[in-house]
C-alpha beads as a LAMMPS data file, in Angstrom:
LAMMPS data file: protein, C-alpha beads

138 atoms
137 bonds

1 atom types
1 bond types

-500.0 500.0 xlo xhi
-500.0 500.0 ylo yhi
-500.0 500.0 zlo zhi

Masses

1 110.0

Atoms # bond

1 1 1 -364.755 -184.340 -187.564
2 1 1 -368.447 -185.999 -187.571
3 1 1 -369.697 -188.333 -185.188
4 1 1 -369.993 -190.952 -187.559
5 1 1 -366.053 -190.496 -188.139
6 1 1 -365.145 -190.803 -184.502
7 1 1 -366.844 -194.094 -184.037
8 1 1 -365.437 -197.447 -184.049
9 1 1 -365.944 -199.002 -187.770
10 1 1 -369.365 -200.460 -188.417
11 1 1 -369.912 -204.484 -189.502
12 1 1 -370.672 -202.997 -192.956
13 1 1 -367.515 -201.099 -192.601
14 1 1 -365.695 -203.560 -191.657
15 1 1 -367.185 -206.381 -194.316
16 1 1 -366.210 -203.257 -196.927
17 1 1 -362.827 -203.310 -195.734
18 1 1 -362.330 -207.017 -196.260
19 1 1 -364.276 -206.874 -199.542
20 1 1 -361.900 -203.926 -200.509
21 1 1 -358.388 -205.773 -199.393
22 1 1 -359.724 -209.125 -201.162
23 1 1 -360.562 -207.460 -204.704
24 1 1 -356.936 -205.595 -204.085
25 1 1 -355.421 -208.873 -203.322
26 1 1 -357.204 -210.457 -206.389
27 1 1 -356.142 -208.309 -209.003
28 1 1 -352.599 -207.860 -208.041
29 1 1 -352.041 -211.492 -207.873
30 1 1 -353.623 -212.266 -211.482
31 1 1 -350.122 -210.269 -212.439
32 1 1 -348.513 -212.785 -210.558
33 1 1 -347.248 -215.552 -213.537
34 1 1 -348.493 -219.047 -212.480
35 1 1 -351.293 -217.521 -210.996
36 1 1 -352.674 -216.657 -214.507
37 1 1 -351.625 -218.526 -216.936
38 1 1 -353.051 -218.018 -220.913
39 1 1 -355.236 -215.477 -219.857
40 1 1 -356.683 -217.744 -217.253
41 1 1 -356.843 -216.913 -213.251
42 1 1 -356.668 -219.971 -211.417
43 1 1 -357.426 -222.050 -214.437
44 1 1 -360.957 -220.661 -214.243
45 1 1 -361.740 -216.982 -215.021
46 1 1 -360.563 -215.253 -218.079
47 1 1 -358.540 -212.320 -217.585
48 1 1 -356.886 -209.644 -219.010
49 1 1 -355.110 -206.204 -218.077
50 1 1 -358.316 -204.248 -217.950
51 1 1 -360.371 -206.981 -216.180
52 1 1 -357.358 -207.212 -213.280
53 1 1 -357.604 -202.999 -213.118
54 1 1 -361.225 -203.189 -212.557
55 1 1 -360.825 -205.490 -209.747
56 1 1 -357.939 -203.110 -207.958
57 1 1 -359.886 -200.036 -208.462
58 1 1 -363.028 -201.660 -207.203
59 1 1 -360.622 -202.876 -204.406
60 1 1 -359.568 -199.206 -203.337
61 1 1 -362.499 -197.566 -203.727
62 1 1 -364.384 -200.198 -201.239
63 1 1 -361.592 -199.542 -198.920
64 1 1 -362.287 -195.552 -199.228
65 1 1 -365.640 -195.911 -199.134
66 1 1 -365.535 -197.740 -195.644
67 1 1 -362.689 -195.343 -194.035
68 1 1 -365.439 -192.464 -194.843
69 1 1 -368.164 -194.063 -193.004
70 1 1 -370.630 -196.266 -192.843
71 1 1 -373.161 -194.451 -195.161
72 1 1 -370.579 -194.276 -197.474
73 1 1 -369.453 -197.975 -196.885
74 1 1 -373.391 -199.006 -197.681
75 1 1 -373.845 -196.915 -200.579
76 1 1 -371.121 -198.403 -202.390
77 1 1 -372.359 -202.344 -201.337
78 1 1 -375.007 -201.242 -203.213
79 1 1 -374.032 -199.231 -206.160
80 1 1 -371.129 -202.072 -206.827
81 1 1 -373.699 -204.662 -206.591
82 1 1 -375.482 -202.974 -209.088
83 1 1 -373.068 -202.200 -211.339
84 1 1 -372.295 -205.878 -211.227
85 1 1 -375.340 -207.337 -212.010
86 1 1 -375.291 -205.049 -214.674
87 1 1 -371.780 -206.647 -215.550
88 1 1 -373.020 -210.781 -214.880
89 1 1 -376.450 -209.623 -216.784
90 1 1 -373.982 -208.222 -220.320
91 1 1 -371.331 -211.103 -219.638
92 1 1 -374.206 -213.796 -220.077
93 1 1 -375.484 -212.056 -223.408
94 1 1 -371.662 -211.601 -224.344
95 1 1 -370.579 -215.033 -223.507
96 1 1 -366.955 -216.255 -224.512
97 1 1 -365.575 -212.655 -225.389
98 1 1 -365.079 -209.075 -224.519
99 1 1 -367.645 -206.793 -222.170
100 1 1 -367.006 -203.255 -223.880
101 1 1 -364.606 -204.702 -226.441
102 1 1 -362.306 -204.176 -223.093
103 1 1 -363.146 -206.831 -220.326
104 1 1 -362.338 -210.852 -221.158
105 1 1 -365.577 -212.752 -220.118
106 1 1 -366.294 -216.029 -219.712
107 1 1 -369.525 -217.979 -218.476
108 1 1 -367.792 -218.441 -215.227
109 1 1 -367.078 -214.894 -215.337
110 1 1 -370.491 -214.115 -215.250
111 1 1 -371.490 -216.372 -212.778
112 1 1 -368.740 -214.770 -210.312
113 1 1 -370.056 -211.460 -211.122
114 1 1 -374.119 -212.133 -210.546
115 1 1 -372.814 -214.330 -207.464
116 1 1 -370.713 -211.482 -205.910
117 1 1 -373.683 -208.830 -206.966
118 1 1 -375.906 -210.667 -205.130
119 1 1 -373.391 -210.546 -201.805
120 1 1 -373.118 -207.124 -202.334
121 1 1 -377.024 -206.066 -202.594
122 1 1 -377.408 -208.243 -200.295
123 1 1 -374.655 -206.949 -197.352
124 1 1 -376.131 -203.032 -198.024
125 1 1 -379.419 -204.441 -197.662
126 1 1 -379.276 -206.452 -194.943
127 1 1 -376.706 -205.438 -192.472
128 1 1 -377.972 -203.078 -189.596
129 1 1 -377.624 -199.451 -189.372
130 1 1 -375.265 -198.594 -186.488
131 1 1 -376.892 -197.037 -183.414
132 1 1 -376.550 -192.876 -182.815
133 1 1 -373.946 -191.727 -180.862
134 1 1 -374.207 -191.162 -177.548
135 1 1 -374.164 -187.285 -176.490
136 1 1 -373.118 -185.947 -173.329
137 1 1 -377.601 -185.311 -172.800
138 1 1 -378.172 -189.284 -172.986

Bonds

1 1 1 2
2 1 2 3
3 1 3 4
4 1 4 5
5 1 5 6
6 1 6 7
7 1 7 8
8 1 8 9
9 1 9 10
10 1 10 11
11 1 11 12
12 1 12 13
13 1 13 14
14 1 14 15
15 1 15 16
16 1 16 17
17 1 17 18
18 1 18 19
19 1 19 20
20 1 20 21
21 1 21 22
22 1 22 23
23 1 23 24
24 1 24 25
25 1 25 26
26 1 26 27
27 1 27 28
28 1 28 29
29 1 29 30
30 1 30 31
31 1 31 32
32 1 32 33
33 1 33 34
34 1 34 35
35 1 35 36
36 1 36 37
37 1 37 38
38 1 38 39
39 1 39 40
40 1 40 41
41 1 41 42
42 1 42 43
43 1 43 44
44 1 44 45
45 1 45 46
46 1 46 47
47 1 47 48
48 1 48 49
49 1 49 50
50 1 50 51
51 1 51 52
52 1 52 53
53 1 53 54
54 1 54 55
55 1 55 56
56 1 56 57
57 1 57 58
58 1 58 59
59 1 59 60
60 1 60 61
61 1 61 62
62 1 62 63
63 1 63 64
64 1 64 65
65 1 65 66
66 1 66 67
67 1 67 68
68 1 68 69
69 1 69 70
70 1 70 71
71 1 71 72
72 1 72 73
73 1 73 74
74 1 74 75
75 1 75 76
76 1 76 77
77 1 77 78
78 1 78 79
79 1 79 80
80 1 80 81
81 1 81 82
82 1 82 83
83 1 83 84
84 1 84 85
85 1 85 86
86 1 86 87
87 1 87 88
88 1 88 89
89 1 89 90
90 1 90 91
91 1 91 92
92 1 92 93
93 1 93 94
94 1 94 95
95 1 95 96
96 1 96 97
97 1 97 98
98 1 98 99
99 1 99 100
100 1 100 101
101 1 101 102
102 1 102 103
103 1 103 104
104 1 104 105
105 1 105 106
106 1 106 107
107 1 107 108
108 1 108 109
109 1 109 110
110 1 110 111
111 1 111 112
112 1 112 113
113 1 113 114
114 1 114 115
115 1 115 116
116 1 116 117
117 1 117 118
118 1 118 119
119 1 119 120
120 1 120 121
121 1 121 122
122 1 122 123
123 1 123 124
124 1 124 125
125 1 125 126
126 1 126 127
127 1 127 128
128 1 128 129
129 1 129 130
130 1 130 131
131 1 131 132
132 1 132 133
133 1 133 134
134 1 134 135
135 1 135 136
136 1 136 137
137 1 137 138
């Protein structure tokens, strides 16, 4: 097992493990009737079937990502921030509609998505590196 594995969990593994079990959360509950209603989650964000998936897989793969380490944890931050703002950047051109003729969109769809990119870039950016191990020579 590495080092990096036998060390408590890092603040960016830890902020990817409550990103993870909050974009799990969120797209099982927009199955949840009442909680979307019309296609609408919360009475806010379009929705559909595909757009709920994305959110669970997203979900799981954050919480992977931050059991394998913090490298791992920080990578994704950043790759999920970018594949976000790539999201936010087609749902403003898109509009009212379908991303991919697959994903519903709305404007406040593509606000949620540049906003959370932005968290995202932001946390792998930002957040501190741990510190090495400590070996038996230290």
């Amino acid at each position: 097992m590495s080092d990096e594995m036998k060390r408590p969990f890092a603040t960016i593994q830890r902020l990817g493990m409550i990103m993870g079990s909050l974009f799990l959360i969120g797209g099982i509950l927009a199955f949840v009737p009442g909680v979307t209603k019309d296609g609408m989650y919360f009475g806010v964000f379009m929705v559909n079937t595909p757009h709920n998936i994305m959110h669970i897989v997203s979900g799981a793969i954050f919480l992977l990502a931050s059991m394998l380490g913090a490298q791992a944890a920080r990578a994704w931050f950043l790759l999920f921030g970018a594949i976000y703002a790539a999201l936010a950047g087609i749902g403003f051109v898109v509009g009212d509609g379908l991303i991919f003729g697959l994903i519903m969109n709305s404007p406040f769809d593509s606000w949620g998505h540049a906003g959370l990119a932005l968290i995202m870039i932001v946390i792998g950016l930002v957040i501190p590196k741990p510190a090495p191990a400590a070996t038996a020579y230290d």
